[in-house]
N, C-alpha and C positions, 0 to 999 in steps of 0.2 A: 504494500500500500504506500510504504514511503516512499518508493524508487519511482511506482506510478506520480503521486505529487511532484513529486521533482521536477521527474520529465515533462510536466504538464506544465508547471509555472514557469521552466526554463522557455520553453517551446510560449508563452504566453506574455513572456517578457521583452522574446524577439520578436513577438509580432506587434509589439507595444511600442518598442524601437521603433520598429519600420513602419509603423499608422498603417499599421493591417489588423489590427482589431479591431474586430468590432462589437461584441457587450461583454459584461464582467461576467465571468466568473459564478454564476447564481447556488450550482449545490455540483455535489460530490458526485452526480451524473455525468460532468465533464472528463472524468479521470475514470468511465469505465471501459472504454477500449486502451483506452493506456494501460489499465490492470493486466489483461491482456499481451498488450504488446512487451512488457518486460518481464514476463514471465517465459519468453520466448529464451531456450536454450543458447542461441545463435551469436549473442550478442557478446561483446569481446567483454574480456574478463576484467578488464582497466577500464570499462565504460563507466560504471558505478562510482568508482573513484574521482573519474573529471567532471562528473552529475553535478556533484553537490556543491565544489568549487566555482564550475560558472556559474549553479544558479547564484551563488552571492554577489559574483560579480558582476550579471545582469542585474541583480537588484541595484547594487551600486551604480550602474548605468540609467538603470531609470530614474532614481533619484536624484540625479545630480542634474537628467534632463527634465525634472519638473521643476526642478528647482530654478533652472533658469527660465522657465516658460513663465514661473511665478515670478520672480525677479523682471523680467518682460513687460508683464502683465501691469507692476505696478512703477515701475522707472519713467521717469517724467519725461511727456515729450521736449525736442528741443526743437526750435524753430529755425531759419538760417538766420545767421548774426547780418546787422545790419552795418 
């Protein structure tokens, strides 16, 4: 279940990056073909290990880009100097 979350918010962060999402996240139905898919024997045995590291550091990412979208947001216009 955890590996499925991972892979889902990792996968949910890049598409938040890239303005390809489109709604939140609503319940635990999002993560059930992900249960699924890493349950799948096939997958390399170091996958698990690089999971958990980017998903932090796509949070980190999206963080830092809302953070300027907020900074944006309220930064005062400037006009051209006269």
């Amino acid at each position: 279940m955890e590996r499925a979350i991972a892979l889902g918010c990792c996968r949910r962060y890049i598409s938040l990056l890239n303005g390809t999402a489109s709604d939140p996240i609503f319940s635990l139905l999002y993560f059930r073909d992900l249960i699924e898919e890493v349950r799948d024997p096939g997958l390399p045995a170091g996958y698990w290990s690089y999971i958990m590291p980017e998903l932090e550091h796509l949070e980190r990412k999206w963080q830092v880009k809302q953070a300027m979208v907020a900074n944006a947001e309220v930064a005062p216009a400037t006009g051209p100097k006269n």
